[in-house]
GURO-30033 format. One record per atom (N, C-alpha, C): residue in three letters; x, y, z. Coordinates in steps of 0.02 Angstrom, whole numbers, padded with zeros to 5 digits, always signed. Layout:
<pts>
AlaXYZ ...
</pts>
This chain:
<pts>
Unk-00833-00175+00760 Unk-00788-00146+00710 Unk-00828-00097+00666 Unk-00798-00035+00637 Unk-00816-00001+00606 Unk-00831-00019+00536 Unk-00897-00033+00526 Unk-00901-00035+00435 Unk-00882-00004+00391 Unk-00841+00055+00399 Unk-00824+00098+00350 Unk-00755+00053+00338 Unk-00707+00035+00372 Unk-00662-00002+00345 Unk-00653-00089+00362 Unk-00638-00083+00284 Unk-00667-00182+00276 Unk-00554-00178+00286 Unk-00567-00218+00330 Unk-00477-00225+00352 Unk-00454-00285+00303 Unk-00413-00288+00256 Unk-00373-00333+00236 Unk-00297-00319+00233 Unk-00262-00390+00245 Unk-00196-00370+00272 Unk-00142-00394+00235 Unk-00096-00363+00201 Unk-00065-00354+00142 Unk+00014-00366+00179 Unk+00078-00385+00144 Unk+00127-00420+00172 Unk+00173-00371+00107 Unk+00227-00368+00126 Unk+00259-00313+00063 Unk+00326-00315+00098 Unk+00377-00352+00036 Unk+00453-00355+00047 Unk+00473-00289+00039 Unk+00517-00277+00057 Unk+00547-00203+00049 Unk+00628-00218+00074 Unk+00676-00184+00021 Unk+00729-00203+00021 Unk+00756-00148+00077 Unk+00824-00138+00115 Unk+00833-00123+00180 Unk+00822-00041+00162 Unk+00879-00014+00091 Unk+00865+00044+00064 Unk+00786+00068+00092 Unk+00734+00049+00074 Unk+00664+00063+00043 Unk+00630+00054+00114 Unk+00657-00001+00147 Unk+00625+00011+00231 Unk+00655+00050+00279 Unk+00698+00069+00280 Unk+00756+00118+00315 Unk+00706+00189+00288 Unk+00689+00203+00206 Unk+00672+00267+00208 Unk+00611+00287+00213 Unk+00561+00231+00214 Unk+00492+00234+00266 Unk+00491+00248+00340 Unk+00539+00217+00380 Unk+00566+00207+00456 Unk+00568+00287+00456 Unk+00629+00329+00403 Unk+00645+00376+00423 Unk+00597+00446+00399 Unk+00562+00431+00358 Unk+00496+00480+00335 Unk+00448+00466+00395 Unk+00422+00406+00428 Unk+00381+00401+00475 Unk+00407+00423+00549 Unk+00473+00428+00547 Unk+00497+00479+00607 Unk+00513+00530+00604 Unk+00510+00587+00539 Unk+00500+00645+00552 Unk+00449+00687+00522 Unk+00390+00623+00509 Unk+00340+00682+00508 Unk+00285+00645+00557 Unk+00289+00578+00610 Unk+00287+00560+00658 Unk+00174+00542+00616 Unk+00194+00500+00580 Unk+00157+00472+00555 Unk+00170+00382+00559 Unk+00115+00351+00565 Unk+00135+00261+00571 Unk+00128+00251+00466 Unk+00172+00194+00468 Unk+00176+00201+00399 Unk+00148+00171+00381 Unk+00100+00137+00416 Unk+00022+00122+00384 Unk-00019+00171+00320 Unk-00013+00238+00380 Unk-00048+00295+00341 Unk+00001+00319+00300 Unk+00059+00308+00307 Unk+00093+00357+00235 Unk+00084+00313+00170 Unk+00057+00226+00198 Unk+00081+00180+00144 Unk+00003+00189+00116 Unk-00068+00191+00160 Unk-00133+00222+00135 Unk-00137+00272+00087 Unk-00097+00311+00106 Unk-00101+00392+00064 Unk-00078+00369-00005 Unk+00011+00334+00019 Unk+00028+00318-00087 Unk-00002+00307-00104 Unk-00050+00216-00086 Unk-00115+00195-00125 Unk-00141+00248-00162 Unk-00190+00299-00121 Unk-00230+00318-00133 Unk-00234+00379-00181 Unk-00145+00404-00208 Unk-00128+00430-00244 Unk-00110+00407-00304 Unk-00094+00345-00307 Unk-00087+00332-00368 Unk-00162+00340-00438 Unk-00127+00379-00484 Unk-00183+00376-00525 Unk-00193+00308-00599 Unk-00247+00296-00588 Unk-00267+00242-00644 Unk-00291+00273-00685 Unk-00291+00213-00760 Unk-00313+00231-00812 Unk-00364+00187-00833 Unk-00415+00197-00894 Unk-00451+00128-00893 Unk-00420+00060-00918 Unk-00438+00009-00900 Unk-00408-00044-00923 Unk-00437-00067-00980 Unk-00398-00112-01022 Unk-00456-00132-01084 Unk-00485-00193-01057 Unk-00508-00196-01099 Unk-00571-00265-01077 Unk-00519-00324-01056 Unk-00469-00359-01102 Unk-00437-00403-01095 Unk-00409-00376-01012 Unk-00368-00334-00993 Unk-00345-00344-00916 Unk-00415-00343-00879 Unk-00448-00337-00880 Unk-00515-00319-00850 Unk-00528-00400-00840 Unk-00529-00445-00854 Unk-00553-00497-00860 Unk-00469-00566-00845 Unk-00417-00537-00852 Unk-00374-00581-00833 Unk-00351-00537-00784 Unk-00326-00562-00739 Unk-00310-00543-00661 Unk-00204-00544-00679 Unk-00167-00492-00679 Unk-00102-00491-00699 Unk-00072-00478-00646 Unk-00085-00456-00592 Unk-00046-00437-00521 Unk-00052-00488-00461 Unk-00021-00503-00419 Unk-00063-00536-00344 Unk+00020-00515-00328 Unk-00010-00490-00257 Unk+00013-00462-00201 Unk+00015-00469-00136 Unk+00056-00478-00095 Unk+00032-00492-00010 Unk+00091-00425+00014 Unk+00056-00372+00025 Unk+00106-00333+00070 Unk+00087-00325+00133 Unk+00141-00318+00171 Unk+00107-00320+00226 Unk+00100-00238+00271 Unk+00063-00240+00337 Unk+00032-00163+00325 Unk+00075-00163+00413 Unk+00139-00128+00402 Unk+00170-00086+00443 Unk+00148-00029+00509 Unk+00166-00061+00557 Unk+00117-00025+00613 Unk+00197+00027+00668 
</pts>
């Protein structure tokens, strides 16, 4: 396996609306929605956190990664 990517595998409800319009963005620009769901990640922009979230953990997540 490639060390550049450490694989973890994420589980993510999506209501029919919201998976229907992934289905249909990933068929016409003929992308797996793995990578379109990589790209949002990687667009979203952060801000700094203060110390207090920094130190309590407020999110947990299992989405899962769409092939």
């Amino acid at each position: 396996m490639n060390k550049k990517w450490a694989i973890k595998r994420i589980t993510i409800n999506l209501a029919s609306v919201e998976s229907e319009k992934l289905e249909r963005y990933c068929a016409m620009t003929g992308r797996p929605a793995t990578d379109v769901i990589r790209e949002l990640i990687r667009s979203l922009a952060l801000t700094e956190l203060s110390a207090s979230e920094q130190t309590t953990p407020t999110l947990k997540y299992d989405v899962p990664i769409l092939k």
